[in-house]
C-alpha positions as CSV (number, residue, x, y, z in Angstrom):
1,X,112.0,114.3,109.5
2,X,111.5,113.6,105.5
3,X,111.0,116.8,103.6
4,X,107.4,118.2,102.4
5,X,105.9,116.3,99.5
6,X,104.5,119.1,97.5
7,X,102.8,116.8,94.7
8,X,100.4,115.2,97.8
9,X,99.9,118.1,99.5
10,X,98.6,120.0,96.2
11,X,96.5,116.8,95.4
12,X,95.3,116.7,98.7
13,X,93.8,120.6,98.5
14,X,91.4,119.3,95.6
15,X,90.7,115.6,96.3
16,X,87.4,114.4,97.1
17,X,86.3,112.2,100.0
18,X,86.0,109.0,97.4
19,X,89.5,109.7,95.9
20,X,91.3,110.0,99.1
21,X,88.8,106.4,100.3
22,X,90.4,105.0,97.0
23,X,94.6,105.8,98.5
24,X,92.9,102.8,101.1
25,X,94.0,105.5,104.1
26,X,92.3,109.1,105.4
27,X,93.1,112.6,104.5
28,X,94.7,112.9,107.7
29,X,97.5,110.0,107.9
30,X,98.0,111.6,104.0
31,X,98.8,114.7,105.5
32,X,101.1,113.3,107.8
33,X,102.9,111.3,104.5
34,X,102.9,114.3,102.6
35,X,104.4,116.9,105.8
36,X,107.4,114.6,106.4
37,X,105.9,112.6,109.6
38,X,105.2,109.4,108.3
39,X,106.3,107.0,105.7
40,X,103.6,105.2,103.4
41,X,103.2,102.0,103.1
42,X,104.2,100.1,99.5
43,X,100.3,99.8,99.7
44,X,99.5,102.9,100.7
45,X,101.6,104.5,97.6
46,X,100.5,102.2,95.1
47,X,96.9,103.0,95.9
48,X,98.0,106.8,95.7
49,X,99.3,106.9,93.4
50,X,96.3,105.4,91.1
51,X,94.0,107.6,92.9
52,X,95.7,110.5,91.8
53,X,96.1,109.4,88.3
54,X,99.8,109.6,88.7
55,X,100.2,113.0,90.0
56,X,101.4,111.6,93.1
57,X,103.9,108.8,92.7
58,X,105.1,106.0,94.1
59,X,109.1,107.2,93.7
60,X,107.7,110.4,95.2
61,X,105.8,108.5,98.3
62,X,109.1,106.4,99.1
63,X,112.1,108.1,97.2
64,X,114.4,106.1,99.3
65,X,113.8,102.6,98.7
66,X,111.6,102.5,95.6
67,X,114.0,100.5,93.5
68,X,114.1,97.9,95.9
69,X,110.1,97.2,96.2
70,X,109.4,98.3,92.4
71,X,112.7,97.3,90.9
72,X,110.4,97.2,87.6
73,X,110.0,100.8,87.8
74,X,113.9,101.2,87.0
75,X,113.6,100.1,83.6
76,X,111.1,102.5,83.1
């Protein structure tokens, strides 16, 4: 099991119904991203992480293989 994301789970407490529509999943398979259980989708994280204005990024949604889908994001 992955470790906790803190930066989802803190979004998470405030977000409203249409923020969490806009991550293109519900608040409950987020909760399972954001507690270790599941892993989201390249989608799934790019939609998060404009939802949450950047609070919650992609690195932090996949921190094991972000450089390989967003190798752009290495640069930066």
């Amino acid at each position: 099991m992955r470790s906790k994301n803190q930066s989802l789970l803190a979004w998470l407490k405030t977000a409203t119904d249409a923020q969490v529509q806009d991550t293109g999943t519900t608040r409950a398979y987020l909760r399972l991203i954001a507690y270790g259980h599941k892993t989201a989708s390249a989608e799934i994280a790019v939609r998060t992480e404009s939802a949450t204005n950047g609070a919650v990024t992609r690195r932090d949604l996949r921190p094991e293989d972000w450089r390989q889908i967003w190798p752009e994001l290495s640069a930066a």
